[in-house]
TIMAR-990192 format. One record per residue (C-alpha): y, x, z. Coordinates in nm, 2 decimals. Example, Ala and Ser with C-alpha at 12.3 -4.5 7.8 and 13.67 -1.06 7.14 Angstrom:
+--------+--------+--------+
!  north !   east !     up !
+--------+--------+--------+
!  -0.45 !   1.23 !   0.78 !
!  -0.11 !   1.37 !   0.71 !
+--------+--------+--------+
REM end
This chain:
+--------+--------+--------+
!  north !   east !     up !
+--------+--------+--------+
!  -3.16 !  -4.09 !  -4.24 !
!  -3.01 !  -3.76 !  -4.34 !
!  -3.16 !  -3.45 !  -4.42 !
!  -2.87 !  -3.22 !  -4.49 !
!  -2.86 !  -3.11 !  -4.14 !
!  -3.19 !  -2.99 !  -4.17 !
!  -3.17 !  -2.79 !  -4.49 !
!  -2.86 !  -2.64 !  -4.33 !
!  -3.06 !  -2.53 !  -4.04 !
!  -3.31 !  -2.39 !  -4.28 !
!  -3.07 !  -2.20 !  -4.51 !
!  -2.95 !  -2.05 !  -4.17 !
!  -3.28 !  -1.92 !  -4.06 !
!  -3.40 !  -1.79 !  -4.38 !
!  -3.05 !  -1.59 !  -4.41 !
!  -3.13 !  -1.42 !  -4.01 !
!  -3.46 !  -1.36 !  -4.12 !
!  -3.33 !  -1.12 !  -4.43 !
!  -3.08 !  -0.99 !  -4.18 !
!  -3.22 !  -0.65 !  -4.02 !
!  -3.20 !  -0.60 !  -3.62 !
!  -3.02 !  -0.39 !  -3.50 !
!  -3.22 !  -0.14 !  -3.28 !
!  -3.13 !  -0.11 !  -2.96 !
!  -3.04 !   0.28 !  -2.98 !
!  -2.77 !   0.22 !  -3.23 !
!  -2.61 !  -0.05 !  -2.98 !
!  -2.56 !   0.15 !  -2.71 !
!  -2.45 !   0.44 !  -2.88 !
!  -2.20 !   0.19 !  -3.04 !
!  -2.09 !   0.09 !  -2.69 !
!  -2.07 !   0.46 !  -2.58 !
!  -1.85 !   0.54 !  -2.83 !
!  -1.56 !   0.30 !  -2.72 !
!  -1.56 !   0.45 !  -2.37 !
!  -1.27 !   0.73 !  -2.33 !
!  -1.39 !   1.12 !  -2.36 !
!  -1.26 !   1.33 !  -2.12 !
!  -1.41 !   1.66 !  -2.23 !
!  -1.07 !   1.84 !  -2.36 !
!  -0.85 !   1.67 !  -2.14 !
!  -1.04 !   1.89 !  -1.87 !
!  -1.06 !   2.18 !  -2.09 !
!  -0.69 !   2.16 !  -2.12 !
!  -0.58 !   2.07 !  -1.78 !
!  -0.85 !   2.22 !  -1.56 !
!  -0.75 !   2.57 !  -1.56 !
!  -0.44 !   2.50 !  -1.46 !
!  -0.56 !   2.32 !  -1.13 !
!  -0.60 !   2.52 !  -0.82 !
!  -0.76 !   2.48 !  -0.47 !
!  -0.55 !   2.49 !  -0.16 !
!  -0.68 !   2.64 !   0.17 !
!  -0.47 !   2.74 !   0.47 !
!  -0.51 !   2.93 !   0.80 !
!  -0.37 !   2.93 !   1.12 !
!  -0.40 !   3.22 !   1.41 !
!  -0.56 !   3.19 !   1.74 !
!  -0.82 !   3.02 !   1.90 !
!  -1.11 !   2.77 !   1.70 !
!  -0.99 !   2.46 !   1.69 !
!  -1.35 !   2.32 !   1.68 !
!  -1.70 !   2.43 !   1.60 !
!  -1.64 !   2.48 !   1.23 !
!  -1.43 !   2.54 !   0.98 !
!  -1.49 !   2.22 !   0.78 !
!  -1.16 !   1.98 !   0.67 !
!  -1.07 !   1.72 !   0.90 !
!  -1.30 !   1.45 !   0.96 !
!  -1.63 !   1.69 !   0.86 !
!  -1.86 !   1.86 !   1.07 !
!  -2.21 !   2.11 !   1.02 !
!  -2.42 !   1.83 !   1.01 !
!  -2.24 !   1.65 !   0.76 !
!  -2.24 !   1.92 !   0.53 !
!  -2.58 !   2.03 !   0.59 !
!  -2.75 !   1.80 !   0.49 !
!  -2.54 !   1.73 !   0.15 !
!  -2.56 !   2.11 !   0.07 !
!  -2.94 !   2.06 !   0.15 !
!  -3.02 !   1.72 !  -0.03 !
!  -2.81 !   1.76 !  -0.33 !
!  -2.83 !   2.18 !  -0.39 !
!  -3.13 !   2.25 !  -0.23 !
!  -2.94 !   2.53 !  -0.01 !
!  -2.80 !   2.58 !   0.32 !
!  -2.40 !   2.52 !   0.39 !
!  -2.23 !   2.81 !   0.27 !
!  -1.99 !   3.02 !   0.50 !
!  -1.67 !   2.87 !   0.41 !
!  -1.34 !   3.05 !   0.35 !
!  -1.13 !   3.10 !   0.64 !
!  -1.43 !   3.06 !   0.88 !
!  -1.44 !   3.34 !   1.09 !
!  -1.78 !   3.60 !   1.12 !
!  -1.91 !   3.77 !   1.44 !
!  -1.81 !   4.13 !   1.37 !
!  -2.02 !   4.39 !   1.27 !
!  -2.20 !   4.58 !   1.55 !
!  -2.13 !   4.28 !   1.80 !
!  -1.86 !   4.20 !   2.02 !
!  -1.67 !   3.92 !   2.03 !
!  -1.33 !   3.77 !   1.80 !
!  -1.01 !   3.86 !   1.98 !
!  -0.86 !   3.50 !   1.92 !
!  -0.51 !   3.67 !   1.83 !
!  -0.63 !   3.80 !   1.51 !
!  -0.91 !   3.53 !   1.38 !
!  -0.82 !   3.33 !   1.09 !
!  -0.90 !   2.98 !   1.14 !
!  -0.94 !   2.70 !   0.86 !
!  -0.65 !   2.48 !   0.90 !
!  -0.70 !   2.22 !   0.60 !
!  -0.84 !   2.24 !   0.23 !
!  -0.63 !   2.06 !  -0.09 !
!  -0.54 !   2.13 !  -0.41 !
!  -0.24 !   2.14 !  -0.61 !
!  -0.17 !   2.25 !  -1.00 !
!   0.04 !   2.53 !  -1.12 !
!   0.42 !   2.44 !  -1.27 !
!   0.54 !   2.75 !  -1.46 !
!   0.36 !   3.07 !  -1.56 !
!   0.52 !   3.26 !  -1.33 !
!   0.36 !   3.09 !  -1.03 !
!   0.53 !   2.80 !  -0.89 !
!   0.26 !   2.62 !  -0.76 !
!   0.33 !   2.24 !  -0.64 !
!   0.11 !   2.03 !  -0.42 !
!   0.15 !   1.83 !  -0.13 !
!   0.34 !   1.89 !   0.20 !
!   0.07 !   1.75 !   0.47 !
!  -0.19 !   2.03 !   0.24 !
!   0.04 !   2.34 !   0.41 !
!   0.19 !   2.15 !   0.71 !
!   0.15 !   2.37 !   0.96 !
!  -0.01 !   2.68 !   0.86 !
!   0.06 !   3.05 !   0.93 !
!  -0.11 !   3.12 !   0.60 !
!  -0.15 !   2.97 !   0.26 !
!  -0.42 !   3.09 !   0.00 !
!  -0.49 !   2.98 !  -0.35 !
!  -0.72 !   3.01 !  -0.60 !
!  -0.74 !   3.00 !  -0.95 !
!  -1.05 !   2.84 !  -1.16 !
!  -1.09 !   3.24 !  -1.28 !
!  -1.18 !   3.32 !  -0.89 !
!  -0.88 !   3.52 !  -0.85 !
!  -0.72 !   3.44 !  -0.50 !
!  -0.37 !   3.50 !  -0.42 !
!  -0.15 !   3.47 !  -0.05 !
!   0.09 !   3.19 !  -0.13 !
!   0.47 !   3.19 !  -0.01 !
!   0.60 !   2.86 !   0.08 !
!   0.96 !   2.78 !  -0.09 !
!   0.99 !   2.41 !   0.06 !
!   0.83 !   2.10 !   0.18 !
!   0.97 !   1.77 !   0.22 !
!   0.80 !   1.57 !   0.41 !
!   0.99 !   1.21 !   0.34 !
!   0.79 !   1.23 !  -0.04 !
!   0.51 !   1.43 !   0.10 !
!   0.59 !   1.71 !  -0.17 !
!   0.52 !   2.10 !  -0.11 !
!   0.66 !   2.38 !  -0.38 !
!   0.41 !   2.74 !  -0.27 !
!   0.49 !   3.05 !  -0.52 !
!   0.20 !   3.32 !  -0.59 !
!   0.30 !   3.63 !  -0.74 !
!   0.15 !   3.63 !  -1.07 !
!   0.25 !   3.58 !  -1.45 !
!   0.08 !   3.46 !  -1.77 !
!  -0.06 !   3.18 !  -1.58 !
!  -0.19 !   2.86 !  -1.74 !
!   0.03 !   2.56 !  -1.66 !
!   0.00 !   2.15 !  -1.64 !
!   0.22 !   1.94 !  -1.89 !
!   0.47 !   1.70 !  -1.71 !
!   0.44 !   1.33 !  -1.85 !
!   0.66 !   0.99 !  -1.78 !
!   0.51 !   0.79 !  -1.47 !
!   0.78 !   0.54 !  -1.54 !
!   0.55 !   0.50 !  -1.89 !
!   0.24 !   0.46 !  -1.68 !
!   0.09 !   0.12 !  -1.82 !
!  -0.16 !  -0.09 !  -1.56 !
!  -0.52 !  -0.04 !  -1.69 !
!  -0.44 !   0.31 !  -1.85 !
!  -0.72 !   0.54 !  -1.83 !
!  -0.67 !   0.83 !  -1.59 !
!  -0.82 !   1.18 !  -1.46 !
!  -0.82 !   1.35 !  -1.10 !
!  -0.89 !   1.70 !  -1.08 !
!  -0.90 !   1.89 !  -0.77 !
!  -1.17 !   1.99 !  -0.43 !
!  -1.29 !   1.71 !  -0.25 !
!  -1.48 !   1.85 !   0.02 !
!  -1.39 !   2.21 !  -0.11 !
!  -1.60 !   2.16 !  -0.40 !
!  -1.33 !   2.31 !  -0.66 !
!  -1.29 !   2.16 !  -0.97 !
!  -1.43 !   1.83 !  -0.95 !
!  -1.33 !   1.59 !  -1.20 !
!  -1.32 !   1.20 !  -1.14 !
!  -1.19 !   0.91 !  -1.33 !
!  -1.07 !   0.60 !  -1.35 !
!  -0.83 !   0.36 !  -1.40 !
!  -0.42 !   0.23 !  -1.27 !
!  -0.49 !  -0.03 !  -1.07 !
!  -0.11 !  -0.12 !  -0.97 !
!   0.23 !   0.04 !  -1.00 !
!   0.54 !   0.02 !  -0.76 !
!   0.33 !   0.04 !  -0.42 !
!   0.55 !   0.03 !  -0.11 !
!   0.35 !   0.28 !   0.14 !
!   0.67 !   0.48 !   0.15 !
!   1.07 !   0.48 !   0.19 !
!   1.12 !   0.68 !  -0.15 !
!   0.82 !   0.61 !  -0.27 !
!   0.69 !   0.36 !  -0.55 !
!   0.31 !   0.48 !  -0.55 !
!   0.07 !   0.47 !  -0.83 !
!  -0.26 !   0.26 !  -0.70 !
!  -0.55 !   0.38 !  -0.90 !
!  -0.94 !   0.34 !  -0.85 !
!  -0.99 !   0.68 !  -0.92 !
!  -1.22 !   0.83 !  -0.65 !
!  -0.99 !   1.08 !  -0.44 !
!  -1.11 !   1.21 !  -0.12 !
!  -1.03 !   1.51 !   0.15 !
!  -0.97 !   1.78 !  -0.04 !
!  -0.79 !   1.63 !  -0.33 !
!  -0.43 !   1.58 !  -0.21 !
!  -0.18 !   1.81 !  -0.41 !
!  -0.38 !   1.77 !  -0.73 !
!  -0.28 !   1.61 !  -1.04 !
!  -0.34 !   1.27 !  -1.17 !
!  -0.34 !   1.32 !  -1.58 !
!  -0.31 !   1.04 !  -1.82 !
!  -0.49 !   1.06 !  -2.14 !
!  -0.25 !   1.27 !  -2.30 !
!  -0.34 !   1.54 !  -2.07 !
!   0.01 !   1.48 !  -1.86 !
!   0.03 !   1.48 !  -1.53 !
!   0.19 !   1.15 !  -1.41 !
!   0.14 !   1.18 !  -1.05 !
!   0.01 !   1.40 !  -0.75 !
!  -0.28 !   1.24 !  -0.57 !
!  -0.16 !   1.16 !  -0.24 !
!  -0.34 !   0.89 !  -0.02 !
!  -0.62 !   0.70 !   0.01 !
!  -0.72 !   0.35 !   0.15 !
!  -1.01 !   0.45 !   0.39 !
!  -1.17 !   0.28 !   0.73 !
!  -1.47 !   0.59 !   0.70 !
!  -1.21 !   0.86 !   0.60 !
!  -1.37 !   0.87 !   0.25 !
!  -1.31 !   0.69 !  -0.09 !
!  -1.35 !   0.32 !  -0.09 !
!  -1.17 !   0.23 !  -0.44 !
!  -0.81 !   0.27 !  -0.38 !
!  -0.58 !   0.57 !  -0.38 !
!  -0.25 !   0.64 !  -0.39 !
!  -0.06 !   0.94 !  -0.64 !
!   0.34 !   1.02 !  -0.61 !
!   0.50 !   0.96 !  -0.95 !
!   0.53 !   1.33 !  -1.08 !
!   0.91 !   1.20 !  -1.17 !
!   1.04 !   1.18 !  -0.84 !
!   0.80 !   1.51 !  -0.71 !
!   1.00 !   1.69 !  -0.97 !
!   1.31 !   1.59 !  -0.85 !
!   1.22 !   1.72 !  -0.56 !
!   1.07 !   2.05 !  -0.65 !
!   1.36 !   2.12 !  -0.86 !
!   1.57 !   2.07 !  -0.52 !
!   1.35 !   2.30 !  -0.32 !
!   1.32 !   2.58 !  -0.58 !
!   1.70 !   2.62 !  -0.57 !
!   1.78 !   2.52 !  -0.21 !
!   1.47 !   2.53 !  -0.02 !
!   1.49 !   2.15 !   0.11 !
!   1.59 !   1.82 !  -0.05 !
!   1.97 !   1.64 !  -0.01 !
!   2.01 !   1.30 !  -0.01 !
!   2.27 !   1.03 !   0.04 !
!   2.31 !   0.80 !   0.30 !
!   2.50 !   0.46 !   0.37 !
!   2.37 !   0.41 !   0.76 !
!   2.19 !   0.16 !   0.74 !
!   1.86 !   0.01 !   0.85 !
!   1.72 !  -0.29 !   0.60 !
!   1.45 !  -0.55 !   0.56 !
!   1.29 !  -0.79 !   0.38 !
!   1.39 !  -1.06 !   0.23 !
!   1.18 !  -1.39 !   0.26 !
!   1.16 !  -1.70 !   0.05 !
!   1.24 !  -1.87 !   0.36 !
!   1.53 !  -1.67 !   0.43 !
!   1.68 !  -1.69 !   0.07 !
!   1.61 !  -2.07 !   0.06 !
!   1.84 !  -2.12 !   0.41 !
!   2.15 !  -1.88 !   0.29 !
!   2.10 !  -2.03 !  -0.13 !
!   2.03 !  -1.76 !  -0.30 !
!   1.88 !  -1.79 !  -0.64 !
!   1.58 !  -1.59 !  -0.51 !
!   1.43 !  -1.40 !  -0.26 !
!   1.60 !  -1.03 !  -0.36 !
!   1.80 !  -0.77 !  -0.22 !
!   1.80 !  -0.55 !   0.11 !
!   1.87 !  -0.77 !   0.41 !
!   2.15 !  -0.51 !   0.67 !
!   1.97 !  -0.53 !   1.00 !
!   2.15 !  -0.28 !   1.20 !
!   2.49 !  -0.04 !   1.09 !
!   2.52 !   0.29 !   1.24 !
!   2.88 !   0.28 !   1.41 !
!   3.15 !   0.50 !   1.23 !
!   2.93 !   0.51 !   0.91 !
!   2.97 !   0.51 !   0.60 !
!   2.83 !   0.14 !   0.54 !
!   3.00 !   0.03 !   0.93 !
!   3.35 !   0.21 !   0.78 !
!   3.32 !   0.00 !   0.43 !
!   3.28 !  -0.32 !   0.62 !
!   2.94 !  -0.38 !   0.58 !
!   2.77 !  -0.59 !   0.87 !
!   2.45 !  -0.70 !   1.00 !
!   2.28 !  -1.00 !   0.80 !
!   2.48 !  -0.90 !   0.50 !
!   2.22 !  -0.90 !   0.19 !
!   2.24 !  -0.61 !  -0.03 !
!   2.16 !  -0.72 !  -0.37 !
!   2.31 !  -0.45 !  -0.60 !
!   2.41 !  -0.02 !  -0.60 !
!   2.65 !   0.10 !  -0.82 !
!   2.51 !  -0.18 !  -1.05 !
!   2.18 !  -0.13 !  -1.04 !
!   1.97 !  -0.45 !  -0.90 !
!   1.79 !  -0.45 !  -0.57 !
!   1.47 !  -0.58 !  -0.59 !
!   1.30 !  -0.54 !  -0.26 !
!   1.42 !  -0.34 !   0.04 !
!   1.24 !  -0.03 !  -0.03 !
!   1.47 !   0.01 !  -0.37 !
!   1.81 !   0.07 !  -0.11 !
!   1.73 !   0.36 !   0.04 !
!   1.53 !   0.53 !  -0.26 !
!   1.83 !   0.45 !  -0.45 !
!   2.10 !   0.54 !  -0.18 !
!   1.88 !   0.86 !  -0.13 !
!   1.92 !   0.99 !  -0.46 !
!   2.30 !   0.98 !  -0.51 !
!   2.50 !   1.24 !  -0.44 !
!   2.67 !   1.29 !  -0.13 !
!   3.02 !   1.25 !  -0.13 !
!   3.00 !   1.01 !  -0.42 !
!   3.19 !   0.67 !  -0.37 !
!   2.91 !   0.39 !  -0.41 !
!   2.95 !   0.02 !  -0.50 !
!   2.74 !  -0.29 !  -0.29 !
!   2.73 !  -0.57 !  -0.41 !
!   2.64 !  -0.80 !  -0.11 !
!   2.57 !  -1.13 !   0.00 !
!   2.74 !  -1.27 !   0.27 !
!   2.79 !  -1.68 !   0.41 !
!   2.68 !  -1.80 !   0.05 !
!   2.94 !  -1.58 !  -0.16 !
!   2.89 !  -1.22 !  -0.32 !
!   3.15 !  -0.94 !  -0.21 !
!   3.19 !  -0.61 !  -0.37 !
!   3.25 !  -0.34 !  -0.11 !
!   3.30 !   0.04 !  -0.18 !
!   3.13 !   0.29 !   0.04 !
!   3.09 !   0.68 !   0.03 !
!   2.77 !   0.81 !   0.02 !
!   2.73 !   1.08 !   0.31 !
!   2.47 !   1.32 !   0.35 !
!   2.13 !   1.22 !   0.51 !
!   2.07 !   1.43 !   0.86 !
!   1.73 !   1.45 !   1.05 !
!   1.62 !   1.13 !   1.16 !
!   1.76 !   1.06 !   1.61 !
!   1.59 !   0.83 !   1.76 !
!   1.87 !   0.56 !   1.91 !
!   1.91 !   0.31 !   2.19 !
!   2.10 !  -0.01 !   2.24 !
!   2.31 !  -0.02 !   2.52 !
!   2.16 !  -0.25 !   2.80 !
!   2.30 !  -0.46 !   3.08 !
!   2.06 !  -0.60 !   3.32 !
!   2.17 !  -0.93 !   3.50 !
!   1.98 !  -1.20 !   3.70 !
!   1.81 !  -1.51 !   3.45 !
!   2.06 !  -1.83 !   3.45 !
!   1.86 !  -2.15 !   3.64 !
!   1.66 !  -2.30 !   3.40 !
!   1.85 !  -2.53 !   3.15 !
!   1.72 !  -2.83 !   2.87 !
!   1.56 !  -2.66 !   2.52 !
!   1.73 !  -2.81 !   2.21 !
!   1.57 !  -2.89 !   1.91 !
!   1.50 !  -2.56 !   1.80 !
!   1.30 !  -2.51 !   2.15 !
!   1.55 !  -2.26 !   2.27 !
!   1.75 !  -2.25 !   2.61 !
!   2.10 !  -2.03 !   2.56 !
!   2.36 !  -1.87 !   2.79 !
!   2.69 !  -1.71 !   2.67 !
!   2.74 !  -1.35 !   2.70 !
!   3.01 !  -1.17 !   2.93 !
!   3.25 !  -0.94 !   2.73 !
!   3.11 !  -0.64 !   2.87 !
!   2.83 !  -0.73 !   2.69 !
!   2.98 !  -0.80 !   2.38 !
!   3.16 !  -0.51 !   2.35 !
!   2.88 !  -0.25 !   2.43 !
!   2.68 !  -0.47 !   2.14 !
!   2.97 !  -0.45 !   1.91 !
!   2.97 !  -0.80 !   1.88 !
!   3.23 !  -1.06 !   1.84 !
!   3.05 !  -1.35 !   1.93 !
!   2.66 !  -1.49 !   1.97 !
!   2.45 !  -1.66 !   2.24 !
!   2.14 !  -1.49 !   2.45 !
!   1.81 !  -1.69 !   2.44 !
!   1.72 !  -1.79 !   2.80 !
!   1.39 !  -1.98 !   2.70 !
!   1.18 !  -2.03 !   2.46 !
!   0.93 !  -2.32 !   2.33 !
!   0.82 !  -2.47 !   2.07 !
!   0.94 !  -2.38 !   1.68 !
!   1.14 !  -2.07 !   1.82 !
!   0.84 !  -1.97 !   1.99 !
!   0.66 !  -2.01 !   1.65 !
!   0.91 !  -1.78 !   1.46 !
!   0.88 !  -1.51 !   1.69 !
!   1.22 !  -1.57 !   1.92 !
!   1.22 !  -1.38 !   2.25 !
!   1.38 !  -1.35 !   2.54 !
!   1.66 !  -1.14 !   2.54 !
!   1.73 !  -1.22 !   2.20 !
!   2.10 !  -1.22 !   2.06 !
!   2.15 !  -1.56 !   1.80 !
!   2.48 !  -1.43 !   1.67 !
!   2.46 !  -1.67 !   1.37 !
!   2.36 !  -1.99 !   1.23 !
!   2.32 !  -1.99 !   0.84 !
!   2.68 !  -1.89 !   0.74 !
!   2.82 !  -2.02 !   1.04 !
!   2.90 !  -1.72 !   1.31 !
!   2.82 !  -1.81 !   1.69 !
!   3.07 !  -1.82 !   1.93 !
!   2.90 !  -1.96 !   2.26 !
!   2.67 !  -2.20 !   2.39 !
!   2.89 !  -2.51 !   2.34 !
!   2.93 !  -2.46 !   2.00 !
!   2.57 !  -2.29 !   1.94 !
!   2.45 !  -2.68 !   2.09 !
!   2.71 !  -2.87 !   1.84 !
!   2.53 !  -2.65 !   1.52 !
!   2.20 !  -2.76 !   1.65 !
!   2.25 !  -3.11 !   1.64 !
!   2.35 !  -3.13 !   1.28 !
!   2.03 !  -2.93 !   1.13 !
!   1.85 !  -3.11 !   0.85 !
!   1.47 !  -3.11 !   1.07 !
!   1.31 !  -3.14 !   0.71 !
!   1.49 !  -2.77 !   0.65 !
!   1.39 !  -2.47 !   0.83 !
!   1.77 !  -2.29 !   0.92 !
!   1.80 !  -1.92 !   0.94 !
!   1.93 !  -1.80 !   1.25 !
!   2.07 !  -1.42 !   1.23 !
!   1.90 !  -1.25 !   1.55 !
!   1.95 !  -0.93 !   1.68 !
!   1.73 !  -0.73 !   1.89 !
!   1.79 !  -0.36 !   2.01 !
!   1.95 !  -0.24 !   1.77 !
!   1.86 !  -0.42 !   1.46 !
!   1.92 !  -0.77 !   1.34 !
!   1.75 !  -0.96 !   1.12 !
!   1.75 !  -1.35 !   1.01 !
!   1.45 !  -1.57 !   1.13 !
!   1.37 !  -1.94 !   1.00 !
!   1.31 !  -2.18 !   1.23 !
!   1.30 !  -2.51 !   1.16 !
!   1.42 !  -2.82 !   1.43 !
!   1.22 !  -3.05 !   1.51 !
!   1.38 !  -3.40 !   1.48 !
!   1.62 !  -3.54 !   1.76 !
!   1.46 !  -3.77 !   2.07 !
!   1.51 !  -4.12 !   1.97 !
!   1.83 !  -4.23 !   2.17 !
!   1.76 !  -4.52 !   2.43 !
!   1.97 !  -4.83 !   2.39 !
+--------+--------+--------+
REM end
């Protein structure tokens, strides 16, 4: 038998015994030192951050003058349990006045909301959110030096949820602007601002996720960074001491923090600040246009390489997109060559460009791509709009196809007030179109890249689908169309 393994092992145990421990001080102190300082980041930054509170005139609009979603109680016993003193009169609340009597409601100052938001220039453009000063008759801020100053409001734009408030004072102590589209996943980053009113309150964390869809024109920054009432309109700072993004929304079921929260990319907020400093609102470019997704499912029935692009569900008659040709169930895959990715990149990038500017799509269209120029008109406040409607008695009951739908043709009155040129109106429904979502009342105006006529030739397409293959049938409803798989199930067995 061998005994080298043995003098091995003893070799090995003589060496750790010469080896001194490390105590247990010196390894956590070793640890401590990887994690991020944050010290003169907030020395840096923090002055520059300022708390938001507004006012409105009239009558209480409840028994305190808490933010939203607080109350006495609440506070009471935090102030208590954690300070050791009762809750503090806060600004904007109003006092009985001196000598008794009561408020005349048209000159109390009531607490309309609490946020923050961090100063721009050192003249005093202050930027911070637009649902902060939504709203109020009054806008106060306040420096980290205590000094408080009536804010005038220059613009909000409510699309980005950005505000841009000016106080009238110089030498001020500003943020530095960073790069969000350098923001890395898994960065280290810093929230400063007054959750719960309590000014100045730092919290950290890390980017969780980048491109987040919670908005038309906006790719949000998902961090883990605790953010809660109060903070919206203050800065999220990299380590670098940049801000990157204005903390925005939160995630919540209780109204408080539960480890995700949302922060605009400071690149398009300062797009849009420029654009209210100098005009006092924000213009963008419009096609006409309403979009959607595009699913595997979808991309798979019509061959696209891949599930991309903005899918054309409805075109606003006599605009620009209707006047360039575009049409519903048209897929929208590039602007002025820049790629389309999801839906939500269309309109950010549409939304950006210059009115009046002439605009290439590239688009999709019965298994070919087609160029088509359009010019970019100006976007006007959002109308709410109504498809035309023709009520008519149901058609007797009739046989459901393979795709368990029953169809009917539709008069040219119809047609016309649709702006259609052809399709079929689902009677019934059963089975796999029932599955898919199909309703009554639903307008099939095409089968893959084959346009629907009328019932006779909608039956003919049916019975050549591939029931291993789900086939995307372009639907409209209202007023916007989109394409829905549905796959046949196979053909009764003929009798002989």
């Amino acid at each position: 038998m061998s005994i080298h393994p043995v003098r091995r092992f003893l070799l090995g145990a003589a060496m750790a015994i010469c080896i001194p421990l490390v105590p247990p001080c010196a390894a956590a102190a070793s640890a401590a030192a990887n994690l991020p300082d944050f010290t003169d980041l907030v020395d840096k930054v923090g002055p520059a951050v300022v708390n938001i509170r507004t006012t409105t005139h009239g009558l209480p609009q409840g028994p305190s003058g808490l933010p939203p979603g607080l109350n006495d109680g609440d506070m009471s016993e935090f102030f208590r349990r954690f300070f050791g003193i009762p809750l503090p009169q806060l600004p904007g609340k109003p006092s009985p006045p001196r000598g008794g009597g009561d408020l005349d409601p048209s000159d109390s100052e009531q607490s309309s909301g609490v946020g923050s938001g961090f100063i721009l220039s050192t003249d005093g453009y202050v930027m911070t959110n637009a649902h902060v000063v939504d709203d109020a008759d009054t806008i106060y801020v306040t420096l980290t030096d205590k000094r408080e100053f009536k804010a005038k409001l220059i613009g909000v734009d409510e699309r980005t949820d950005v505000a841009l408030v000016k106080i009238n004072a110089a030498s001020l102590p500003t943020v530095t602007i960073g790069d969000s589209d350098k923001v890395r996943v898994g960065e280290w980053v810093v929230a400063i601002g007054s959750p719960f009113g309590l000014d100045n309150t730092v919290t950290a964390g890390i980017v969780s996720a980048k491109g987040r869809d919670t908005g038309d024109y906006l790719p949000f920054i998902q961090t883990d960074v605790a953010v809660n009432p109060g903070n919206s309109g203050g800065p999220l700072i990299n380590m670098q001491g940049e801000v990157i993004g204005i903390n925005s929304q939160i995630y919540s079921r209780t109204g408080g923090f539960m480890g995700i929260s949302f922060a605009i990319p400071i690149d398009e907020a300062m797009r849009v600040a420029e654009q209210l400093k100098v005009n006092g609102r924000v213009v963008r470019g419009r096609i006409a246009v309403a979009v959607g997704e595009v699913t595997k499912d979808v991309s798979d029935s019509l061959g696209l390489p891949k599930a991309q692009g903005a899918l054309v569900s409805s075109v606003e008659a006599d605009g620009p997109a209707d006047k360039a040709g575009v049409q519903p169930g048209d897929i929208i895959l590039k602007f002025n060559g820049r790629t389309v990715d999801t839906a939500t990149d269309l309109p950010r990038m549409v939304g950006e460009t210059k009115p009046g500017t002439q605009a290439m799509l590239t688009i999709w269209r019965k298994g070919q791509t087609k160029d088509v120029s359009v010019v970019v008109a100006e976007m006007q406040p959002d109308k709410a709009a109504k498809a035309p409607t023709s009520r008519r008695a149901l058609p007797p009951e009739r046989a459901l196809n393979q795709l368990g739908l029953a169809v009917s043709d539709l008069s040219p009155e119809q047609l016309k007030s649709m702006n259609l040129k052809g399709g079929v109106q689902v009677d019934g429904v059963h089975g796999p179109a029932a599955r898919a979502g199909l309703q009554r009342g639903d307008i099939i105006v095409r089968i893959g890249d084959t346009d629907v006529s009328n019932t006779k030739q909608f039956e003919s397409l049916v019975q050549q689908l591939n029931p291993q293959k789900a086939a995307a049938l372009l639907v409209r409803r209202g007023d916007n169309t989109q394409f829905v798989p549905v796959r046949p199930r196979p053909a009764p067995a003929q009798k002989k």
